[in-house]
N, C-alpha and C positions, 0 to 999 in steps of 0.2 A: 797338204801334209796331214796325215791322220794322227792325232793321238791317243794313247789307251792303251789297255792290253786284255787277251781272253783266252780262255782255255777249256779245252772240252771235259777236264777232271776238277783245276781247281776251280774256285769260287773267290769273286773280290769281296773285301771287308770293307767297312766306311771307310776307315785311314783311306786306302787305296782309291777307293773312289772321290773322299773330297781331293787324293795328288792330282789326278784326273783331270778335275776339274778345274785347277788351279792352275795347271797347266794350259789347259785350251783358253780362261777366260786371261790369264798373264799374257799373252799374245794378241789381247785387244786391247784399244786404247776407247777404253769403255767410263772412265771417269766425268761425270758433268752429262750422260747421256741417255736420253729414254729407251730402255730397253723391256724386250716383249719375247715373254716364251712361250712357247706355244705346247699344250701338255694333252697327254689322252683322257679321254675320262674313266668310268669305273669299270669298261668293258675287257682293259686292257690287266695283265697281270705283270708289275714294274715297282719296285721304291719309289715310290713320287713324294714320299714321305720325307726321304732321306735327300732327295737329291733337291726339293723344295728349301729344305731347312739349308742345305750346301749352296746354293743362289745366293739366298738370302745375307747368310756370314758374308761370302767370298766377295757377291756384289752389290746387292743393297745398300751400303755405306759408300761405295764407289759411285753407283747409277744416280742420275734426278728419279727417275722413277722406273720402278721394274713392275711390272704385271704378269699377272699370267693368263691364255688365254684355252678354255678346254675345248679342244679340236673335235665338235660331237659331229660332224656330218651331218646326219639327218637324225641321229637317235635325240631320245627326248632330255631336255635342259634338267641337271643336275639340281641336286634342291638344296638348301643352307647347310643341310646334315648331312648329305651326301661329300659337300664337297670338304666339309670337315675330316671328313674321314678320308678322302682325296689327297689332301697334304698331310694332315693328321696334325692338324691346330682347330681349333674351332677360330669361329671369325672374329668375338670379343676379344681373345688374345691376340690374332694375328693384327686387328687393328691398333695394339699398342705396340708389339712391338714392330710392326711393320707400317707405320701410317703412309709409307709413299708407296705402294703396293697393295695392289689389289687381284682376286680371283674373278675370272669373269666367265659366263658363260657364251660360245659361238650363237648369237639369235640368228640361225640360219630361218627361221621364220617370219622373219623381218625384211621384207623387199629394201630398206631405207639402210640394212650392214650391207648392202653391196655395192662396190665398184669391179668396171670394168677394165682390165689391164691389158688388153691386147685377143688379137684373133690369129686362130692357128689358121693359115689358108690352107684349101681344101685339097689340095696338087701334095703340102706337107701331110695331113692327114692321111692322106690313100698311102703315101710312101712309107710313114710310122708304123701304119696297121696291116701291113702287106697285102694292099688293095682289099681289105673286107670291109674299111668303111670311107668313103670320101665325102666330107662334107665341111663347112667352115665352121669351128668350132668355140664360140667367143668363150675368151677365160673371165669370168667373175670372180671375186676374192672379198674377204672381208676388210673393209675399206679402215677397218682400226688398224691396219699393220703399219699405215703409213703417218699415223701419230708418234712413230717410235725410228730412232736411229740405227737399232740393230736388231736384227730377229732370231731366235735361239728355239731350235725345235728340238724336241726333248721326249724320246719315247723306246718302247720297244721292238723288238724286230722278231715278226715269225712267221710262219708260212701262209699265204691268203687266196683268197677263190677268187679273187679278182687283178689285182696286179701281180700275183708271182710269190713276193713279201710284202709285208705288210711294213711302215716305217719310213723314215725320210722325209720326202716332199712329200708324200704322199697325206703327211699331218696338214699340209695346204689342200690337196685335190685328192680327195673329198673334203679332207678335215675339216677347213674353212670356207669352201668354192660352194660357188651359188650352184643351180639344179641344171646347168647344161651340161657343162660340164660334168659333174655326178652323172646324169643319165647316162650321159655321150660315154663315158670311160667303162660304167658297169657295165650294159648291153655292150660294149666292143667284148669285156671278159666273158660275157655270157656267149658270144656268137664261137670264142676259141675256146669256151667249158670249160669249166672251175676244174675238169679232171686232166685238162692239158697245160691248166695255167698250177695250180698249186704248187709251191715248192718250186719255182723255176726261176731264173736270176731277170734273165731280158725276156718281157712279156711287151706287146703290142701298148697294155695299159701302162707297164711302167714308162716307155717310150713317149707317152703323150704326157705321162704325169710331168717327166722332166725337162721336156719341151716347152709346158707351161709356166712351169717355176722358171723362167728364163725371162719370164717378164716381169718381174718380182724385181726392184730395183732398191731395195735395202740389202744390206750384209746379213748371209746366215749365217749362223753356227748350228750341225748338230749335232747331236750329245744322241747317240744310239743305243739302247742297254741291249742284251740278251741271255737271255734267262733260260732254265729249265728246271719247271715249277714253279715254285720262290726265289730258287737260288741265283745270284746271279751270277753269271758266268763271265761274261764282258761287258764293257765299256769303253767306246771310241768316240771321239770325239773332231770333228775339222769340218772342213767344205762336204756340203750334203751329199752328193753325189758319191763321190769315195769313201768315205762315212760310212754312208748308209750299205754301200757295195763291201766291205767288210764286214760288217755286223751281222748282213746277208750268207756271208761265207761259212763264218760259226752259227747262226741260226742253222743251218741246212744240214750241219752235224752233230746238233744236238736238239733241234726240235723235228726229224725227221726219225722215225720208229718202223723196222722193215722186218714183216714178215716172212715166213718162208712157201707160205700157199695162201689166199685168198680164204674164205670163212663166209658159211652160209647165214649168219646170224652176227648183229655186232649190237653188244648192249651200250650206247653211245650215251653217258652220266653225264649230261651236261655242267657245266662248270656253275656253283652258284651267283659268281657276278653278270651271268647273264638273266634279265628280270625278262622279256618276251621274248618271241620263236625268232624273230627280226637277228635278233643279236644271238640267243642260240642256237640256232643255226648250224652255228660252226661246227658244233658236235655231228653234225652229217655231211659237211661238207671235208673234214676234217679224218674223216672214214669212209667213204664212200670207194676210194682206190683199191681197201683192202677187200670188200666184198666182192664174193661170185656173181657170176651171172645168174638171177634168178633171186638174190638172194634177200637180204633186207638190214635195214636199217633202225633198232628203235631206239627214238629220243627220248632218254627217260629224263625228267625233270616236272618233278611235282610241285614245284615249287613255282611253273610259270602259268598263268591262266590265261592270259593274252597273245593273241598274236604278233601286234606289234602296237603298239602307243599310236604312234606316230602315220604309220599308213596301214592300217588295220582296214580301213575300209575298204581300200584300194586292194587290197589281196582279196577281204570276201570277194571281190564283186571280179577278177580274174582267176582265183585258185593258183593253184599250183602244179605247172605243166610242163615237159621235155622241152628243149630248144625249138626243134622242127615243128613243134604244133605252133609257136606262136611265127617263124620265117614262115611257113607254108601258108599261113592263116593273116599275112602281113598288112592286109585291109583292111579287118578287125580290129588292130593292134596296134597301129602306127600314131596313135594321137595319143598312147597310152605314155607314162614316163620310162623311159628305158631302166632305171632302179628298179622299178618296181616288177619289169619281167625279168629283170636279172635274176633279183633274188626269187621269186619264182621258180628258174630253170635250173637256179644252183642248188635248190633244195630238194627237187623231185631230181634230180641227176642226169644221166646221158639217158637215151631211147630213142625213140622214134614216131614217127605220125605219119600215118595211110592218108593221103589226100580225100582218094579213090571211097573209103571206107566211113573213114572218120573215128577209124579206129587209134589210139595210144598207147604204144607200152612202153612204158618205160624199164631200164637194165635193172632195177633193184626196186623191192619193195621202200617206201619210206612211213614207218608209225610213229608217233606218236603217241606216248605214255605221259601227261603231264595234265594239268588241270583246265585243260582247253577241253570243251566240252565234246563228246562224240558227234553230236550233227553236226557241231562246224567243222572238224576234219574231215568230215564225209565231204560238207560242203564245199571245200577248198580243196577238194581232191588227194588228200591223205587216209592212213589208214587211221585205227584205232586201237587202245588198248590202254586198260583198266591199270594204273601204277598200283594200285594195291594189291594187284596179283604178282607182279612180277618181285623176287627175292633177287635182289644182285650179289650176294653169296654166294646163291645158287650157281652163277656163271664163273666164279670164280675158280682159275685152274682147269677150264676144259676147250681149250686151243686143239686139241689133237682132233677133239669132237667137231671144230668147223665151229665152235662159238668164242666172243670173245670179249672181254669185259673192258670197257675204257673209264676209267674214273677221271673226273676234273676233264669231259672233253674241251676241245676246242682251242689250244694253241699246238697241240702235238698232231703231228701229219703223222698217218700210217698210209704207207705204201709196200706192194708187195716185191721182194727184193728181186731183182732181175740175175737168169741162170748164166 
């Protein structure tokens, strides 16, 4: 049974959302028990503020101990200040009023957070992914879940280049899950293209995401927000799967934006909670449906000068290529982490590679306008261009011209509307 409610015009207020909540966690006999939530970091745009501070009242005087845990994947560990601003306490306060509770970070860098919960055999795999991948997939998980009595996943929902939606289980695998998993599920989304998966309910990767969370042998709850902007829109709450399959259904009508012709040009503003190309990203994968063929994509964000924190290296040292260059090229490539050509083939977009030639083109130009320097976009196979030339005013209001201006990208999917 799902609780909550949402709406494509109005907008819920705290009242609303602590009844919400009151609601899902009255349904648990959560009293005398350790309890663990599982939250996004700063990549994501959600009240974490609000709904931190609502745990807390509704069940921190009920629970022995509530924590919370930030589901970073691979992105790089949140820092004191950071995650102050995450709940929106700093930690000297939260430590008084909250002594049985603590914010933690996912040390997905840490061989020693992981256990192994179970292996998808390989006969299920093939049948999951519709024969594109067969192989036995073991599930690693961050072995703190099992210090706790009940598990409470707590985030928001919106369109992703990799499972379909973003949200759900999915704050387990990647959120929490060691690197085979991560690899195994990105490369599966890169093999069916961020432009066939975005925006889509049942994807191959959400298929394996929920397959895996079946080995998960504590009680979830989750608590799904969805938003557009700031605003929030809904709030549901129950068993993850149905949960998250709602929250899915108003995401898709209000974070989905449809034009009426494709556009040769998309000034794609990165959102500023994204601090490297890793995580802004989204601002090209996020637009990529609405451009023509030929056309281009630039990431403006002056604000990022790094590639990515965390596997920065690993991208110098492959660039950024079409899908077909690295399946054609699979000798080359095979020892490589499957995350790491995913995102790769999600950012240079769909095209193609000549065996024969050794030629690549890819469907859309992709630039970069941000404080990453020009030889390394050359070197990582992007374009370039100077932010301080470009005026985003300038683009503003001229859609009929084939340009088109996105501010705050990266949770809003544009797609071109179908005749």
């Amino acid at each position: 049974m799902v609780t909550g409610q949402g709406s494509t015009t109005a907008t819920l207020d705290a009242a609303a959302v602590a009844d919400i909540i009151a609601q899902a966690l009255g349904a648990l006999a959560l009293d005398g028990k350790r309890v663990l939530v599982i939250i996004p970091d700063g990549t994501r745009t959600a009240p974490i503020p609000l709904i931190y501070r609502l745990l807390q009242e509704q069940l921190g005087p009920r629970a022995a101990r509530l924590d919370f845990l930030i589901a970073l994947g691979t992105h790089k560990p949140m820092s004191d200040g950071a995650i102050d601003r995450l709940v929106g306490l700093p930690a000297a306060e939260r430590a008084v009023r909250f002594p049985n509770s603590a914010v933690l970070n996912h040390r997905w860098d840490l061989p020693e957070t992981f256990v192994t919960i179970g292996t998808i055999p390989e006969a299920e795999v093939a049948q999951l992914t519709g024969g594109l991948l067969a192989a036995e997939v073991p599930v690693a998980l961050n072995r703190q879940i099992f210090d706790y009595d009940q598990l409470i996943v707590c985030g928001p929902v919106f369109p992703h280049e990799v499972a379909g939606f973003s949200g759900g289980a999915k704050y387990f695998f990647p959120g929490i899950a060691g690197a085979q998993i991560i690899n195994f599920t990105h490369w599966l989304g890169a093999l069916v293209t961020s432009m066939d998966t975005i925006g889509v309910k049942d994807t191959p990767v959400r298929r394996v995401i929920h397959r895996a969370a079946r080995f998960i042998d504590r009680p979830i709850l989750l608590i799904a927000m969805v938003l557009k902007g700031h605003a929030l829109h809904g709030l549901y709450a129950g068993s993850h799967e149905e949960t998250w399959s709602t929250a899915a259904d108003l995401s898709a009508q209000l974070n989905i934006a449809y034009r009426p012709q494709p556009f040769r040009q998309v000034l794609s503003m990165a959102s500023p909670i994204y601090e490297d190309l890793w995580t802004a990203a989204k601002a090209m994968y996020k637009t990529e449906p609405v451009v023509a063929d030929g056309g281009e994509v630039i990431i403006y964000a002056p604000h990022i000068s790094e590639v990515s924190f965390t596997h920065g290296a690993l991208i110098d040292r492959v660039g950024y290529h079409v899908r077909d260059y690295f399946t054609k090229q699979w000798g080359r490539f095979k020892e490589l982490p499957g995350g790491i050509l995913a995102h790769s083939t999600h950012v240079k977009g769909h095209g193609w590679y000549d065996e024969a030639t050794g030629i690549e083109t890819p469907r859309i130009q992709v630039t970069l306008a941000t404080g990453i320097p020009e030889e390394r976009c050359r070197r990582i196979n992007l374009g370039y261009m100077d932010y301080r030339t470009i005026d985003p005013e300038a683009w503003r209001g001229r859609e009929d011209e084939g340009l088109l201006l996105v501010e705050r990208a990266g949770e809003m999917l544009y797609r071109i509307r179908e005749r």
